[in-house]
N, C-alpha and C positions, 0 to 999 in steps of 0.2 A: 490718088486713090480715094481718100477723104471725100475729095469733089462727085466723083463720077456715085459713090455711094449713097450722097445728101441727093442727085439730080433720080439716081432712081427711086429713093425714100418719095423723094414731092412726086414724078412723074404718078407713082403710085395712088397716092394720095390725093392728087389730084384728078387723075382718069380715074379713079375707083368712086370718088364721089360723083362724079360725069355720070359712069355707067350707071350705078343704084338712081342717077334724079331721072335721067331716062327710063331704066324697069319702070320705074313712080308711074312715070306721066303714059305709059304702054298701056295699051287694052289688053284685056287676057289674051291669051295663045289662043288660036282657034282649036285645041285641044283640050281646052280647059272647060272642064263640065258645071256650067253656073246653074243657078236655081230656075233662071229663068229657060236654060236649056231642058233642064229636068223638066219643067211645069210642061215641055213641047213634047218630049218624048215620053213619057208615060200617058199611060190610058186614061178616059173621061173616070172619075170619081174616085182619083188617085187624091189626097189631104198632102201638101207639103206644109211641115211647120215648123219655123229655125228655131231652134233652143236657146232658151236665154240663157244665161253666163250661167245660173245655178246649175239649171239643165244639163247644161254643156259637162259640168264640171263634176257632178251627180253621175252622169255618164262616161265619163273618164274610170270612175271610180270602179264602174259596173266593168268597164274594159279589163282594167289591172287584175282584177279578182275572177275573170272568165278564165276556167282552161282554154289552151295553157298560160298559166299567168306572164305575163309581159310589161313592156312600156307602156306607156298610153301614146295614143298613135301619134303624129306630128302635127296636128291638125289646131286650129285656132276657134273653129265652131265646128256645127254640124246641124243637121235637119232630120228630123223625121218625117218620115216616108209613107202614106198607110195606103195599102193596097187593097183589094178586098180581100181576101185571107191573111196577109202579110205586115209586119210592122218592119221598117229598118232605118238605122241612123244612119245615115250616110254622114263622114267627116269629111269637114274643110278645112282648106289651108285660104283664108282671105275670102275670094266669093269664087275660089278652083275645089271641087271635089277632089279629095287625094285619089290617085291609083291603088287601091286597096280594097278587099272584100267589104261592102259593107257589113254593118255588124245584125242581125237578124235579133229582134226583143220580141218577149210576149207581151200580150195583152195589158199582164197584171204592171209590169212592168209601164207600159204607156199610160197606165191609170196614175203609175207613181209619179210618170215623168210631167203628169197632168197637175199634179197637188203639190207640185213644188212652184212658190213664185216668182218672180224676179228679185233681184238683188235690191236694194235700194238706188236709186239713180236712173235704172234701167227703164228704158222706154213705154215697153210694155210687153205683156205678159204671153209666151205663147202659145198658152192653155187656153185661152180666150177666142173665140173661134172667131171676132172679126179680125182677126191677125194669119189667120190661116191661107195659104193659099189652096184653093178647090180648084180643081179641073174641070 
């Protein structure tokens, strides 16, 4: 009994690290909504621009305190989106946009999320318009 319980502990252990180095080395799902799909499917003079960690984190914050208050979504980054009338964060999980409503910000808002800057460390800023992706 011993035996057969250690072979399925390692069988475990061992297909289970198999499986995550494989997901690793996978390309997204062709389900999976990247930046560069976004940049394809929306319109010419659509602004995409990923949020640096402050950003990211700034925005979180804006999430939990929106009615009705909640989690903050599962997401690891996010982009803003500027439309001609419209701002929205769209959240990521890695370089997948999660399945979920994005979130709609005003103006004053995107001025905020302008005047925050990167962390220390961080590459670069993505208030900075040559960081921006244009359409």
């Amino acid at each position: 009994m011993k035996t057969i319980a250690l072979c399925i502990a390692v069988s475990l252990a061992v297909g289970g690290a198999a499986f995550a180095a494989e997901r690793a080395n996978k390309a997204p799902s062709p389900t999976c909504e990247t930046v560069a799909k976004m940049k394809a499917d929306f319109s010419k003079g659509t602004r995409i621009t990923p949020l640096n960690i402050a950003q990211f984190h700034f925005m979180e914050g804006v999430y939990v305190a929106s009615p009705p208050p909640g989690p903050p979504p599962p997401a690891d980054n996010a982009v803003l989106v500027q439309l001609k009338a419209v701002n929205l964060i769209i959240w990521m999980k890695s370089e997948c946009a999660l399945e979920m409503r994005p979130t709609q910000v005003s103006d004053k808002l995107v001025e905020l999320l302008h005047s925050i800057k990167p962390v220390a460390g961080e590459a670069s800023d993505a208030g900075d318009s040559k960081d921006e992706l244009h359409l």
